[in-house]
N, CA, C and O atoms as CSV, one atom per row, in Angstrom:
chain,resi,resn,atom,element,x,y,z
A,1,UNK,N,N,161.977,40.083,191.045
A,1,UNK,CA,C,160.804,39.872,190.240
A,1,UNK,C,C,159.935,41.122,190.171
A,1,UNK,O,O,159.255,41.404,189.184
A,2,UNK,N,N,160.010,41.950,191.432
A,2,UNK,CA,C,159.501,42.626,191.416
A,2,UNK,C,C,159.905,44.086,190.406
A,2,UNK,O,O,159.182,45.067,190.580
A,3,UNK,N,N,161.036,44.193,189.389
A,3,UNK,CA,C,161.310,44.897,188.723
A,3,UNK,C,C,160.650,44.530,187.334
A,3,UNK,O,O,160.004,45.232,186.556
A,4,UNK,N,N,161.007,43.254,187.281
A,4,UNK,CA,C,160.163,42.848,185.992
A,4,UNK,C,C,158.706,42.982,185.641
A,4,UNK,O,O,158.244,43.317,184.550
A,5,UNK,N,N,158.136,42.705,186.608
A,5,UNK,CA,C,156.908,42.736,186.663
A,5,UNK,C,C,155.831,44.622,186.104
A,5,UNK,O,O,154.777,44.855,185.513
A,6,UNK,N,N,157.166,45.667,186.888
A,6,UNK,CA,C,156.721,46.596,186.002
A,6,UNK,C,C,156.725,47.038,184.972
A,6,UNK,O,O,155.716,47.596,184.542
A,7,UNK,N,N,157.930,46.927,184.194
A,7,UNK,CA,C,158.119,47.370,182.840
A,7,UNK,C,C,156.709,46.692,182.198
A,7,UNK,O,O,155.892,47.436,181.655
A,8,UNK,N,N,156.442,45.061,182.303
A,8,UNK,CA,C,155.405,44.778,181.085
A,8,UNK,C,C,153.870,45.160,181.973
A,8,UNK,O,O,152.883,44.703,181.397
A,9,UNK,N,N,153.644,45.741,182.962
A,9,UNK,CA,C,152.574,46.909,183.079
A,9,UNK,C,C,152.206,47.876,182.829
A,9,UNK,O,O,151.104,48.279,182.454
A,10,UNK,N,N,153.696,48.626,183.142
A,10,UNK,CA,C,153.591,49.939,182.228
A,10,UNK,C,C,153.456,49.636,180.744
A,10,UNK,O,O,152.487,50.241,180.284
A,11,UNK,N,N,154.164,48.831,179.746
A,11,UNK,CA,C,154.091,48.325,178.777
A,11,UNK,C,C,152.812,48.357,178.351
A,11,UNK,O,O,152.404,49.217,177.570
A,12,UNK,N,N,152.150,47.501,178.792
A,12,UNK,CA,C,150.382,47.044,178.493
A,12,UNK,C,C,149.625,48.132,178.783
A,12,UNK,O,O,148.688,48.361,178.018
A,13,UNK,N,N,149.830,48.964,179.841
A,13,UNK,CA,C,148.983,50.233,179.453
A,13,UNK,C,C,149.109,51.299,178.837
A,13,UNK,O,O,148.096,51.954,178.589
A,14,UNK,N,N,150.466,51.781,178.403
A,14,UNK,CA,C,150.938,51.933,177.356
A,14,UNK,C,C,150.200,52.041,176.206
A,14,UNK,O,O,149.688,53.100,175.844
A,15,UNK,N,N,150.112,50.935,175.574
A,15,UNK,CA,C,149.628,50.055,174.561
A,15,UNK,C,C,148.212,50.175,174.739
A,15,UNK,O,O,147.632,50.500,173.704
A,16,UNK,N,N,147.309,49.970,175.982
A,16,UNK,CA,C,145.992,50.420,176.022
A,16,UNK,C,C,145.489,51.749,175.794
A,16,UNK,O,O,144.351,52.078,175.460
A,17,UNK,N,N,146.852,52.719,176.102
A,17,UNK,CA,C,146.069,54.152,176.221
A,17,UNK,C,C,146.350,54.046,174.941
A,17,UNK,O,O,145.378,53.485,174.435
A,18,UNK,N,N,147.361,54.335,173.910
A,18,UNK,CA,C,147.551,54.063,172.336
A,18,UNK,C,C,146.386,53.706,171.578
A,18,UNK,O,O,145.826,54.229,170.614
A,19,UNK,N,N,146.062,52.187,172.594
A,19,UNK,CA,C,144.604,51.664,171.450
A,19,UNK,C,C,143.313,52.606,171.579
A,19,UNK,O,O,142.458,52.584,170.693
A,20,UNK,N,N,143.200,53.384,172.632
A,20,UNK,CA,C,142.222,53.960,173.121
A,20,UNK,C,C,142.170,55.381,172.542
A,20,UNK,O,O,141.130,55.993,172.298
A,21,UNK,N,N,143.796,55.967,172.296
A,21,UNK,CA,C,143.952,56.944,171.548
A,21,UNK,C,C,143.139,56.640,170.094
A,21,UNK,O,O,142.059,57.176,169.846
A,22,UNK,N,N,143.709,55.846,169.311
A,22,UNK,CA,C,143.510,55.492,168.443
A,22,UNK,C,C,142.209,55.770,167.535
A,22,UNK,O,O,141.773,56.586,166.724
A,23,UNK,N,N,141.827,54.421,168.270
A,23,UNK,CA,C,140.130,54.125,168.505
A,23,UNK,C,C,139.227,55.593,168.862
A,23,UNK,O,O,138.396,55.800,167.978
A,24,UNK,N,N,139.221,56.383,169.692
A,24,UNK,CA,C,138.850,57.906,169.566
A,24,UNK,C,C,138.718,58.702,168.300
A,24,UNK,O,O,137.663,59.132,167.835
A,25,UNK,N,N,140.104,58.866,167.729
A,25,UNK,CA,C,140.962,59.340,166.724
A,25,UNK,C,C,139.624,58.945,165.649
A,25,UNK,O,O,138.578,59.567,165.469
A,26,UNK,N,N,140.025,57.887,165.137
A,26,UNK,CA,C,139.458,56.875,164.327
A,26,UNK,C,C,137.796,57.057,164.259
A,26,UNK,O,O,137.288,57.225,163.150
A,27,UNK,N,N,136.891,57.020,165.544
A,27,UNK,CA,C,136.040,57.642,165.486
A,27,UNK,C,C,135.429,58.940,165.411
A,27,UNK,O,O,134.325,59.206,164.935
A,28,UNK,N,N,136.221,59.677,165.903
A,28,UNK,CA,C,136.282,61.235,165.654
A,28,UNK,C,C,136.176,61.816,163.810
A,28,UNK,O,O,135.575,62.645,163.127
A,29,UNK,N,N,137.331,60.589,163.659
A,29,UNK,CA,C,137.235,61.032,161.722
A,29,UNK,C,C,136.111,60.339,160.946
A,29,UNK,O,O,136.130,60.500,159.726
A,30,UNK,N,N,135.325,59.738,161.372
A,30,UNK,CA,C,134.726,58.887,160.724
A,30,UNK,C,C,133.127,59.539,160.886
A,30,UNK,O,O,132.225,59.350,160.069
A,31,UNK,N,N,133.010,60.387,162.204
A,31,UNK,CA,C,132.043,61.126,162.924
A,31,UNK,C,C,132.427,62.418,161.327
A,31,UNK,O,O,131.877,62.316,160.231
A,32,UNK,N,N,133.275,63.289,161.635
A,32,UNK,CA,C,133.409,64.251,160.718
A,32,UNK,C,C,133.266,64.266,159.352
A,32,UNK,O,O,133.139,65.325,158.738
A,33,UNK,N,N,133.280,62.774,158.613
A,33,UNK,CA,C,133.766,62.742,157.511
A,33,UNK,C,C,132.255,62.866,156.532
A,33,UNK,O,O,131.333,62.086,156.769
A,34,UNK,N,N,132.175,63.555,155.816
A,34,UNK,CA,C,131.012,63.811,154.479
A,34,UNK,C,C,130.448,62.562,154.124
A,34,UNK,O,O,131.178,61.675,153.682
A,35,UNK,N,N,128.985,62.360,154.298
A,35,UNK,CA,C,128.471,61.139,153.931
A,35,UNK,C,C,127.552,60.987,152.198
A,35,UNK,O,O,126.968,61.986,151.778
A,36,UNK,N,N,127.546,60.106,151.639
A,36,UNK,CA,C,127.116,60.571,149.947
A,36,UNK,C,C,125.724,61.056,150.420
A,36,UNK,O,O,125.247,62.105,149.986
A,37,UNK,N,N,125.002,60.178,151.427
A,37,UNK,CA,C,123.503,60.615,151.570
A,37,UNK,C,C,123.404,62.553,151.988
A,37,UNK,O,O,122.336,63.165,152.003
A,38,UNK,N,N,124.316,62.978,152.186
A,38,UNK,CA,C,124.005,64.395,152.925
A,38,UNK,C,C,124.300,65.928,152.191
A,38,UNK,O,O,124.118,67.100,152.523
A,39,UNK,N,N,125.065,64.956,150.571
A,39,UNK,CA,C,125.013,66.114,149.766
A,39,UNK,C,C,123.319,66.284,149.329
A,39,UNK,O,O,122.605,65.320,149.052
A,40,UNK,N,N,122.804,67.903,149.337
A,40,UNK,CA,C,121.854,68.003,148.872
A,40,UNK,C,C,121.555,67.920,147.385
A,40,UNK,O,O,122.591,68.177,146.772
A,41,UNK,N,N,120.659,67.691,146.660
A,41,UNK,CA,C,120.413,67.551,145.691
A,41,UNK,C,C,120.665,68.747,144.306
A,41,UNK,O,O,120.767,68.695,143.081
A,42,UNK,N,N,120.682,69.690,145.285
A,42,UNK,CA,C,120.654,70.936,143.923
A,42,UNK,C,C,122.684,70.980,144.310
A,42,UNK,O,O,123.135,71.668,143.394
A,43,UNK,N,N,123.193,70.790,144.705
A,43,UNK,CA,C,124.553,70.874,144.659
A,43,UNK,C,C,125.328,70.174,143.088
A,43,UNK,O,O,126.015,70.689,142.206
A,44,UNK,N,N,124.725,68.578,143.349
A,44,UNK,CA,C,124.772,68.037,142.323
A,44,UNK,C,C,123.946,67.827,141.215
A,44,UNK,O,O,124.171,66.975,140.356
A,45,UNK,N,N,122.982,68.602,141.223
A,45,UNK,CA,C,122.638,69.109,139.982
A,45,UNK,C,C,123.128,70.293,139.081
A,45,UNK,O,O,123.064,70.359,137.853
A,46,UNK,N,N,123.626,71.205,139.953
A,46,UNK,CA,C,124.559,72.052,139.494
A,46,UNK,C,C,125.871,71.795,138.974
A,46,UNK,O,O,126.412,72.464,138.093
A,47,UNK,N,N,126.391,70.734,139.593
A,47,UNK,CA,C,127.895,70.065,139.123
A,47,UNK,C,C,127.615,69.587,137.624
A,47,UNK,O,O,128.527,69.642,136.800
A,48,UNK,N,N,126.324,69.109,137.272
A,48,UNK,CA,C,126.311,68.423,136.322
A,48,UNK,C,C,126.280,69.326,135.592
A,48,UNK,O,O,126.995,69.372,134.591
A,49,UNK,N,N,125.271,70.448,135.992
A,49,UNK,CA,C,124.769,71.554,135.101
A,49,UNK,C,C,126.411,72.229,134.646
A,49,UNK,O,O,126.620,72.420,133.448
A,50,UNK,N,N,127.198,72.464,135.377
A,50,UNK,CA,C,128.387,72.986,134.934
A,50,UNK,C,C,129.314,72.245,133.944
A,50,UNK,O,O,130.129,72.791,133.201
A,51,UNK,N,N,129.109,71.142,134.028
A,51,UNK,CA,C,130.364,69.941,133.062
A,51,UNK,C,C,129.419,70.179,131.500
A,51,UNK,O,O,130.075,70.173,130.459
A,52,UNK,N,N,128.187,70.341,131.439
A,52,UNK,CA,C,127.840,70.186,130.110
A,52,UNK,C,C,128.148,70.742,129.288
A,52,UNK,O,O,128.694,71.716,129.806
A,53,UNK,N,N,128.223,70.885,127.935
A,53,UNK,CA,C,129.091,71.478,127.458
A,53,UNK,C,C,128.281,72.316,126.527
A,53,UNK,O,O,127.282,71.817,126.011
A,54,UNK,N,N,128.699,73.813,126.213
A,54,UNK,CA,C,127.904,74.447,125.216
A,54,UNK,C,C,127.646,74.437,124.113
A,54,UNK,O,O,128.650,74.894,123.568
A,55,UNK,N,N,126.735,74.146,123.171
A,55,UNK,CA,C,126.455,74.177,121.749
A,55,UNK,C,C,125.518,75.060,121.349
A,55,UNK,O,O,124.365,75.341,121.674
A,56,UNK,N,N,126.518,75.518,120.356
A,56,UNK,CA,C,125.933,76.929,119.197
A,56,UNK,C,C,125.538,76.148,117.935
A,56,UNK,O,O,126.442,75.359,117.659
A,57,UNK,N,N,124.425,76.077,116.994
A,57,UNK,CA,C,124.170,75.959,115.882
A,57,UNK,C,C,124.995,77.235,115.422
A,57,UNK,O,O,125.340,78.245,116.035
A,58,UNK,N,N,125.207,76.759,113.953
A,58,UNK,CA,C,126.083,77.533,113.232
A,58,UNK,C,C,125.817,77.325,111.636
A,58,UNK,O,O,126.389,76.414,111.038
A,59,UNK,N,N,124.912,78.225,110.972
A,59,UNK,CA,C,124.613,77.787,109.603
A,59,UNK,C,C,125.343,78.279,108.619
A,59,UNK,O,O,125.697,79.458,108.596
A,60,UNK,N,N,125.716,77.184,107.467
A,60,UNK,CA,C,126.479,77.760,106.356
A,60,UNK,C,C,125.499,78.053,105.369
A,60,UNK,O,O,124.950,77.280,104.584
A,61,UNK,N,N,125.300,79.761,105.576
A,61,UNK,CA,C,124.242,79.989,104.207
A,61,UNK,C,C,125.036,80.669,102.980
A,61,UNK,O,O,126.260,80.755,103.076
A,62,UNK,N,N,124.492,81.073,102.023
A,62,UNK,CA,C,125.352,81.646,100.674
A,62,UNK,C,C,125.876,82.796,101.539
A,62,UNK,O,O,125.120,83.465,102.245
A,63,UNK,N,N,127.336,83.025,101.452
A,63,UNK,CA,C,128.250,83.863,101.439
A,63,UNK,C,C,128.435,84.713,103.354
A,63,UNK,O,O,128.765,85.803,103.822
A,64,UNK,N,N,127.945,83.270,103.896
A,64,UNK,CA,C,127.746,84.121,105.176
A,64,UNK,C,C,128.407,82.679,106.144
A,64,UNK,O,O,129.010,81.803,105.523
A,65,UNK,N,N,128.235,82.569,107.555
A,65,UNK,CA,C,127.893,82.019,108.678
A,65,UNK,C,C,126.833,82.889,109.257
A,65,UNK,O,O,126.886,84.119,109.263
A,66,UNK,N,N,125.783,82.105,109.784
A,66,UNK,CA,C,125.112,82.615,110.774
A,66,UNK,C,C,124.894,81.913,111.821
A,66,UNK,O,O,124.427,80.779,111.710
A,67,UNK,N,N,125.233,82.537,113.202
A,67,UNK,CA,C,125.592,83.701,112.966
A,67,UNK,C,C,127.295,83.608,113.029
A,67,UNK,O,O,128.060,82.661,113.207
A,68,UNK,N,N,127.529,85.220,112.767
A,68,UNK,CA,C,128.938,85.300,112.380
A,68,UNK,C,C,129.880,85.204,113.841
A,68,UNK,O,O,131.103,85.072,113.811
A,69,UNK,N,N,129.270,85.274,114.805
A,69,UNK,CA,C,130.099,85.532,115.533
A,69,UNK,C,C,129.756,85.091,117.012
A,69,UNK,O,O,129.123,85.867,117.729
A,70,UNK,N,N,130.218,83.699,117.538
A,70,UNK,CA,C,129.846,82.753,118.398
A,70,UNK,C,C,130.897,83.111,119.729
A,70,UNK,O,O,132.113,82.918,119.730
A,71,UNK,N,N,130.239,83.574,120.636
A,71,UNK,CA,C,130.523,83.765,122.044
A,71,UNK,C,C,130.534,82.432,122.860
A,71,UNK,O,O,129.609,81.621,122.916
A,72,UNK,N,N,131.932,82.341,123.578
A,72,UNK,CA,C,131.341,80.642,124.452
A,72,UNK,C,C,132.896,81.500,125.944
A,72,UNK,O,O,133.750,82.346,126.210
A,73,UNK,N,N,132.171,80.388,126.302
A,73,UNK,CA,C,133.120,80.843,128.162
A,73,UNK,C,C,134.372,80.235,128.239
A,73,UNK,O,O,134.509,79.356,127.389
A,74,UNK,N,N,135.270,80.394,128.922
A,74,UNK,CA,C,136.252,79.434,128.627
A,74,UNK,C,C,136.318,78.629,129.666
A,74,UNK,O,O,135.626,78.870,130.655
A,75,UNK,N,N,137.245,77.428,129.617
A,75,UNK,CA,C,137.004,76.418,130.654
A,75,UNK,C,C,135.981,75.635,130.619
A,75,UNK,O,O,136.046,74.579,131.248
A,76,UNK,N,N,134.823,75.959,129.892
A,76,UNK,CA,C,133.380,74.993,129.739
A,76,UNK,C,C,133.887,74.364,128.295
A,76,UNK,O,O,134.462,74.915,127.357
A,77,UNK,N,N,133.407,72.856,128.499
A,77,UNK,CA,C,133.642,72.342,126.950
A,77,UNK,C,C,132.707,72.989,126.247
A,77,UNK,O,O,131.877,73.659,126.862
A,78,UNK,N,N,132.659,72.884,124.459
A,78,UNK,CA,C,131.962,73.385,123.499
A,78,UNK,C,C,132.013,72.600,122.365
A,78,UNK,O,O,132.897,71.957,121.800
A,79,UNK,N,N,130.372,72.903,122.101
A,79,UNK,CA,C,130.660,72.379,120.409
A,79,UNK,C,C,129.987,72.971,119.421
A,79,UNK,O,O,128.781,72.876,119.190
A,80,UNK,N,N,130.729,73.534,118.891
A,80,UNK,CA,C,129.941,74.150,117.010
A,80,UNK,C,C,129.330,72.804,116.555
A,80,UNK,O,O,129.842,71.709,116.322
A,81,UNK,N,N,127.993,73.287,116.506
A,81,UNK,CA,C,127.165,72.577,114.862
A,81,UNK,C,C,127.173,73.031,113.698
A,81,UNK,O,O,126.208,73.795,113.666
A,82,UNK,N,N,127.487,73.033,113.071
A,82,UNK,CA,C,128.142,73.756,111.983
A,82,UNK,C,C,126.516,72.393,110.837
A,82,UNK,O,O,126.273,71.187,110.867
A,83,UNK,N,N,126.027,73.367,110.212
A,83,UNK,CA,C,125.001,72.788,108.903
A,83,UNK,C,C,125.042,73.911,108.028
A,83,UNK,O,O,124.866,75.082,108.365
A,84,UNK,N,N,125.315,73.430,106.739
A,84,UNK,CA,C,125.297,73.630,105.563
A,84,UNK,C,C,123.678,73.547,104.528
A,84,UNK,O,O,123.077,72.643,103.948
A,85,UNK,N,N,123.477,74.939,104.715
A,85,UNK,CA,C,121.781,74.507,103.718
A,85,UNK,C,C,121.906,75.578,102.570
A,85,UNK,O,O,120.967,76.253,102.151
A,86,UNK,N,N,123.491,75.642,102.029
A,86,UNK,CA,C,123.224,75.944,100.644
A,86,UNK,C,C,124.175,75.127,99.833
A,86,UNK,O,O,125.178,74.490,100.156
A,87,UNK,N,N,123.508,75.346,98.556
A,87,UNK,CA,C,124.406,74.623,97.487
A,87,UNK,C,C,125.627,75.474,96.781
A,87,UNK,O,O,125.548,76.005,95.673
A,88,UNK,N,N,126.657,75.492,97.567
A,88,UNK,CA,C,127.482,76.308,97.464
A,88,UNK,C,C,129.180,75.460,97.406
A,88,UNK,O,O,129.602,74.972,98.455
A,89,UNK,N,N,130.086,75.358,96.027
A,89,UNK,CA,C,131.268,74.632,96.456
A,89,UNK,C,C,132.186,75.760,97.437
A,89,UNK,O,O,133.014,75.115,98.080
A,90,UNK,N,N,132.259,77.016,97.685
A,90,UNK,CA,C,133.025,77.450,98.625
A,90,UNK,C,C,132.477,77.176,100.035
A,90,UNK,O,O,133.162,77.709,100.908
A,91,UNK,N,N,131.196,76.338,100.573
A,91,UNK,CA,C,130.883,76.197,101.954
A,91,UNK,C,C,130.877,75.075,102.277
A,91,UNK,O,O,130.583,74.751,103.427
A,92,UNK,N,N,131.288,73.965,101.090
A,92,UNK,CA,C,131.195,72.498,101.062
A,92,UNK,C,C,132.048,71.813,102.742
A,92,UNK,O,O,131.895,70.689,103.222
A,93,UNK,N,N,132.834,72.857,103.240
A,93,UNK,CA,C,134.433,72.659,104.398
A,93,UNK,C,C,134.594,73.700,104.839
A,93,UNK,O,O,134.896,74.680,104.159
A,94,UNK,N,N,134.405,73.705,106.211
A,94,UNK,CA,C,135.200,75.056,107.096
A,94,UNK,C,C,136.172,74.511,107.512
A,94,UNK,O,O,136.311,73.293,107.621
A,95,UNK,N,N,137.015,75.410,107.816
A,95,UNK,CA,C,138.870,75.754,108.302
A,95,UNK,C,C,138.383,76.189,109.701
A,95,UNK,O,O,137.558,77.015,110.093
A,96,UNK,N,N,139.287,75.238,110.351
A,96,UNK,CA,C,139.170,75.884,111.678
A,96,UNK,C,C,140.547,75.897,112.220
A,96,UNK,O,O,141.329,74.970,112.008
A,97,UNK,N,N,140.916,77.189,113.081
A,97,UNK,CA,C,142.445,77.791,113.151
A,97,UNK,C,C,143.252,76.185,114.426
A,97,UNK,O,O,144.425,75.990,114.746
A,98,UNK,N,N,141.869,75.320,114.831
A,98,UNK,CA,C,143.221,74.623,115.576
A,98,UNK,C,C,142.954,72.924,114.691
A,98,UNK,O,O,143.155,71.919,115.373
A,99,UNK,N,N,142.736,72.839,113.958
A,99,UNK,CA,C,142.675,71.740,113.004
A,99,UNK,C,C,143.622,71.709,111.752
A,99,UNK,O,O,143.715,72.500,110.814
A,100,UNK,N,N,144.118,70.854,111.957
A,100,UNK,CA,C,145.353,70.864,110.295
A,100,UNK,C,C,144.202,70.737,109.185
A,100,UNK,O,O,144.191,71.569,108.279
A,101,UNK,N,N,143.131,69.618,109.227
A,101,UNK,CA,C,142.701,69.831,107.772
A,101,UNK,C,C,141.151,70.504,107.580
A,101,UNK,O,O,140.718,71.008,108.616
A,102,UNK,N,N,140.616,70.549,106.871
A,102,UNK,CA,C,139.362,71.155,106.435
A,102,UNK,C,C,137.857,69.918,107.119
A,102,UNK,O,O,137.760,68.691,107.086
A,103,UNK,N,N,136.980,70.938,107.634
A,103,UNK,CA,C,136.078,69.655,107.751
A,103,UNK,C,C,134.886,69.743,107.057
A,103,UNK,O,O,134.078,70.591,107.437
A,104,UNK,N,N,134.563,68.896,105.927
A,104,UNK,CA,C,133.631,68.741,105.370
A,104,UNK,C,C,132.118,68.799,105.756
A,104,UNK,O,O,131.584,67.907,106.416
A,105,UNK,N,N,131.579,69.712,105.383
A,105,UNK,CA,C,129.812,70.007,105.383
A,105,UNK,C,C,128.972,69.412,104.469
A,105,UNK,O,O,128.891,70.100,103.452
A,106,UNK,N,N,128.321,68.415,104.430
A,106,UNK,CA,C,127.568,67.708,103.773
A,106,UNK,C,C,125.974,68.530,104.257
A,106,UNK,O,O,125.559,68.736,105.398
A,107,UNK,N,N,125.339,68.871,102.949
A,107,UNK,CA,C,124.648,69.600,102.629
A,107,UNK,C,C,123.079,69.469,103.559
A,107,UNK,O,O,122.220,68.805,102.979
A,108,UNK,N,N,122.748,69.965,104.722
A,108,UNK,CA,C,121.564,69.268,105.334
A,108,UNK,C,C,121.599,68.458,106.646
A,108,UNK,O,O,120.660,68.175,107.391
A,109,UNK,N,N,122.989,68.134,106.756
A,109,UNK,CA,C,123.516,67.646,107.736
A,109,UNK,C,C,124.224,68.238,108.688
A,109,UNK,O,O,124.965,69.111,108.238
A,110,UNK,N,N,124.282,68.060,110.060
A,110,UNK,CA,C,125.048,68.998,111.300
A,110,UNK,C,C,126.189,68.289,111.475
A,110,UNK,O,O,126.328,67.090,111.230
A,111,UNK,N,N,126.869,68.912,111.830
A,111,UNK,CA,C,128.721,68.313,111.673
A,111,UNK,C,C,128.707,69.043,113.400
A,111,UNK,O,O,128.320,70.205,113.525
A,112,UNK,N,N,128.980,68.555,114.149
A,112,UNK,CA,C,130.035,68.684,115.619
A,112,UNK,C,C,131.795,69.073,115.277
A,112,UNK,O,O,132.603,68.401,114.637
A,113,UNK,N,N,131.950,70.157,115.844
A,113,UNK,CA,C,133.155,70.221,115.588
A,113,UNK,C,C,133.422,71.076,117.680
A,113,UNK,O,O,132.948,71.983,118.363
A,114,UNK,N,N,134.461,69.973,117.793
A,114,UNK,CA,C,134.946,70.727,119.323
A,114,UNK,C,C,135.815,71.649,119.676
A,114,UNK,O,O,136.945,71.619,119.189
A,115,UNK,N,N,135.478,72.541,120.503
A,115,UNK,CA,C,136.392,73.923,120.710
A,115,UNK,C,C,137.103,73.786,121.977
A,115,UNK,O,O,136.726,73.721,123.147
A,116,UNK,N,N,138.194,73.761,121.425
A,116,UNK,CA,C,139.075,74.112,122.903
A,116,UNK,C,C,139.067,75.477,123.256
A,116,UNK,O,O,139.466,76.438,122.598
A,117,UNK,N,N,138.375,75.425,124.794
A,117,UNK,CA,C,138.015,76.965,125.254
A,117,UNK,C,C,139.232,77.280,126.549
A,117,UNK,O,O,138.903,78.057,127.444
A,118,UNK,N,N,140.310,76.781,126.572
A,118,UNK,CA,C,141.208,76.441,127.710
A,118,UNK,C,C,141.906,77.822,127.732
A,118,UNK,O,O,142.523,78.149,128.745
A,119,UNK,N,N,141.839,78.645,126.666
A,119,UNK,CA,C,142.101,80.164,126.247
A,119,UNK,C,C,141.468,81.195,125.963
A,119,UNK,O,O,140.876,81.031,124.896
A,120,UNK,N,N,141.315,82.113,126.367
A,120,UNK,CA,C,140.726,83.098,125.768
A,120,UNK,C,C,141.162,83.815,124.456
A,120,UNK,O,O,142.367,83.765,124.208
A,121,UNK,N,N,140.327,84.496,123.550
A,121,UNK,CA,C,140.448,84.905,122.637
A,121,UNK,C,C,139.800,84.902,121.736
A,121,UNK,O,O,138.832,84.143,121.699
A,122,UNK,N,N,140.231,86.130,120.207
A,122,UNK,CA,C,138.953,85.663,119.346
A,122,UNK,C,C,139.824,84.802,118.054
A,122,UNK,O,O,140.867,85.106,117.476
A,123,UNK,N,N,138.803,83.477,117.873
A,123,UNK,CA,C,139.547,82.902,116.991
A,123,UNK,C,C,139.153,82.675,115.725
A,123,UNK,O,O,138.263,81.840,115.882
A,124,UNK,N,N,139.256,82.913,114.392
A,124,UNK,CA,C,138.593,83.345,113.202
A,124,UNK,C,C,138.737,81.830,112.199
A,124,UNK,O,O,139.763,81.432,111.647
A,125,UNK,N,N,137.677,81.324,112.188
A,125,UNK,CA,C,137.602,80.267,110.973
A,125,UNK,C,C,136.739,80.609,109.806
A,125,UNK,O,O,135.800,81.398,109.921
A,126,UNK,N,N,137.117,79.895,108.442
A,126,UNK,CA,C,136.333,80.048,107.239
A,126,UNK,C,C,136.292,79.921,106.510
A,126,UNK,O,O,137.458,80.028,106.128
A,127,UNK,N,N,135.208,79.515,105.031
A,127,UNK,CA,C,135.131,78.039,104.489
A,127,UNK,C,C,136.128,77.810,103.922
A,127,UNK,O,O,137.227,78.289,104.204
A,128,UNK,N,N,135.849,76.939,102.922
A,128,UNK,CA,C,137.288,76.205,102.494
A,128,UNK,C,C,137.715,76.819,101.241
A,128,UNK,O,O,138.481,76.186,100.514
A,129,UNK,N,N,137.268,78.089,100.874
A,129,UNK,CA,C,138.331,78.804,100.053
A,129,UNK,C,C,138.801,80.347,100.554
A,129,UNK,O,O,139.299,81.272,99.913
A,130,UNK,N,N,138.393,80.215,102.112
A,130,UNK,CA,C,138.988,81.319,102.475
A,130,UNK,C,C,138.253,82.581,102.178
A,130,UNK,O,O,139.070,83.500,102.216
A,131,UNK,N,N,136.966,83.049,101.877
A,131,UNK,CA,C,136.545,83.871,101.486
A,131,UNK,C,C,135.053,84.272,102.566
A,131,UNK,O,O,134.632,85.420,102.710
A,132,UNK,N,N,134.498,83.148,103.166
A,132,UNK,CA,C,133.204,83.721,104.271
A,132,UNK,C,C,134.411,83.285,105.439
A,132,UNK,O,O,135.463,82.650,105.377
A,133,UNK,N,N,133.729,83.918,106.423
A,133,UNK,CA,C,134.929,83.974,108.147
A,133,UNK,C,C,134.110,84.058,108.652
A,133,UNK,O,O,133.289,84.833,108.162
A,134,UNK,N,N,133.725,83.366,109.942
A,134,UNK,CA,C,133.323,83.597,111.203
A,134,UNK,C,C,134.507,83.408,112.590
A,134,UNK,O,O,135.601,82.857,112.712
A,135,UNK,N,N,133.724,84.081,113.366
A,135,UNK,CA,C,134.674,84.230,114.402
A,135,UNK,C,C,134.294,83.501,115.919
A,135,UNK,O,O,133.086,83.339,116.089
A,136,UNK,N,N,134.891,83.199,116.661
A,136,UNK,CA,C,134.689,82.159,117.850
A,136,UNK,C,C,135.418,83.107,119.210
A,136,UNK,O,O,136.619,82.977,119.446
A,137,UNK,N,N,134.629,83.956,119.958
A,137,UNK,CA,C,135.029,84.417,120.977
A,137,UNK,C,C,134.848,83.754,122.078
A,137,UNK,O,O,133.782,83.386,122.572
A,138,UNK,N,N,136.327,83.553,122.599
A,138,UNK,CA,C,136.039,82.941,124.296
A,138,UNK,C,C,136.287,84.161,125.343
A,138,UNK,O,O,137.190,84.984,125.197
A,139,UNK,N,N,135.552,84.161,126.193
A,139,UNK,CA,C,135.549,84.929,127.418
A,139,UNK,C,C,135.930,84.977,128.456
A,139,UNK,O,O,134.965,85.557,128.953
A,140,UNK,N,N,136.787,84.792,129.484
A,140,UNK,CA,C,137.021,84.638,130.481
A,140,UNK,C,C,135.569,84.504,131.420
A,140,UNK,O,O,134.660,85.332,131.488
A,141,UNK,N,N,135.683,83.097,132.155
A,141,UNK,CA,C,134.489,82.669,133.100
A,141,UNK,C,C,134.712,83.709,134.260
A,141,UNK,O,O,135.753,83.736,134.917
A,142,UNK,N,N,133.481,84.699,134.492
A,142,UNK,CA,C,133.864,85.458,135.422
A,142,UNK,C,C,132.718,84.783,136.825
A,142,UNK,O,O,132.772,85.271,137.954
């Protein structure tokens, strides 16, 4: 009896030092782990500040864009406002190089159009008979 009796001692403490491991373990990570209350406030105001996305007004006047030539970062979303305040049928639609069709400018009104900035480069759109151009430079986020 007396053989039996050790295996399920050693067994059970075993099993106690394990739970005790454990349980340590377990508190140790829970001690270390980032709590929501302890991010400071300007951290995540900055996170937000970074996701927003940039917008350029962009006017269609007679025989121009102004301005002609829109700088944005890459990796930050973007959006052209693109308004039309002349009475002009060549500014009625700008062409933009990653859109199949033309997007219509209604006269007075701001049109959103979104830029994929996932590339750098300069990318040249312009109205819808091809004759005013503006250009869309992305920059590498340094």
């Amino acid at each position: 009896m007396r053989g039996v009796a050790r295996p399920r001692r050693s067994r059970a403490r075993l099993g106690r030092v394990l739970c005790a491991a454990w349980v340590i373990s377990f508190a140790a990570a829970c001690a270390s782990a980032p709590r929501p209350d302890s991010v400071p406030p300007a951290t995540t105001a900055s996170a937000a500040a970074a996701i927003a996305p940039q917008r350029v007004a962009v006017l269609a006047k007679a025989g121009r864009f102004e301005p002609a030539e829109v700088r944005l970062v890459q990796g930050v979303p973007a959006i052209l406002e693109f308004t039309r305040v002349v009475d002009s049928a060549c500014m009625k639609a700008v062409r933009m190089p990653w859109m199949e069709e033309a997007v219509d400018l209604p006269q007075n009104e701001p049109v959103e159009i979104a830029v994929d900035t996932s590339m750098t480069g300069v990318f040249s759109y312009a109205c819808s008979m091809g004759m005013v151009s503006g250009e869309v430079v992305i920059d590498r986020a340094d």
